[in-house]
C-alpha positions in Angstrom: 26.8 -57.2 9.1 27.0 -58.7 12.5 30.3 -59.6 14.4 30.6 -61.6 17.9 33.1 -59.6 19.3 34.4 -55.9 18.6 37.8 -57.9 18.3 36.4 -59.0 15.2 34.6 -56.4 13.9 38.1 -54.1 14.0 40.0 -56.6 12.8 37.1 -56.7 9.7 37.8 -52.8 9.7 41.3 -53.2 9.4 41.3 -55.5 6.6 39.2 -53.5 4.7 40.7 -50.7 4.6 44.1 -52.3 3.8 42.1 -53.8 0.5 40.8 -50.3 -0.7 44.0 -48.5 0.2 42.3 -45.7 3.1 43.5 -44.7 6.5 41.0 -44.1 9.2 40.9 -43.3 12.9 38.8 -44.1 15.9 36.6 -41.4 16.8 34.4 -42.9 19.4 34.7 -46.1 21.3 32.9 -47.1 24.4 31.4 -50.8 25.3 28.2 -50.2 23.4 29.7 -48.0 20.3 32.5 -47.9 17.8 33.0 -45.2 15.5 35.4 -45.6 13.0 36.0 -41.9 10.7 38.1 -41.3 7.6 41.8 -40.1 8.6 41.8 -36.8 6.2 38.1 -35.9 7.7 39.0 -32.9 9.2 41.1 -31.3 5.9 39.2 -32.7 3.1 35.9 -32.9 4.6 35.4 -36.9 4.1 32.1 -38.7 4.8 33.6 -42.2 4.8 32.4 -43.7 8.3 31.6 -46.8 10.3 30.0 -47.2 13.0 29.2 -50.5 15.4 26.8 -50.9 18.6 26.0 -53.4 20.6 22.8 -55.4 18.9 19.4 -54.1 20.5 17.9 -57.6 20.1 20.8 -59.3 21.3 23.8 -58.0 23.4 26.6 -60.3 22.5 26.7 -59.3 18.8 28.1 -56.0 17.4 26.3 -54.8 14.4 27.1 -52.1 11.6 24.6 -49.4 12.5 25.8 -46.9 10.3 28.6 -46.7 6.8 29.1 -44.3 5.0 31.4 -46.2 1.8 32.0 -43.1 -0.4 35.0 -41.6 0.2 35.1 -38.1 -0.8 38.6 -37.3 -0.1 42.1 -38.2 -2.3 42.8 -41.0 0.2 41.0 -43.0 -2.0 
């Protein structure tokens, strides 16, 4: 997936994890990356992750560089 803005891709984010019912928190953000980590990471030892950076072949897009989509924790 590829977003124009990082506006966009959070609000994508956001949306998503109101549909599947999960709480997460930013872990990293800075103007090329965005990382995205599961809420209950630290006490249940969740994988569930997203992370965003700036496009290689083109710097005005954000792209998903990395998900993680299972969550292993009861905030499922």
């Amino acid at each position: 997936m590829q977003f124009q803005t990082i506006d966009e891709a959070k609000d994508a984010i956001k949306k998503y994890n109101m549909k599947k019912d999960v709480q997460c928190k930013v872990a990293k953000a800075t103007s090329k990356k965005y990382v995205c980590e599961c809420s209950h990471k630290a006490e249940n030892r969740c994988n569930w992750k997203i992370r965003l950076s700036k496009s290689r072949r083109n710097a005005t897009f954000w792209v998903v560089s990395v998900y993680n989509e299972t969550h292993t924790c009861s905030s499922n």
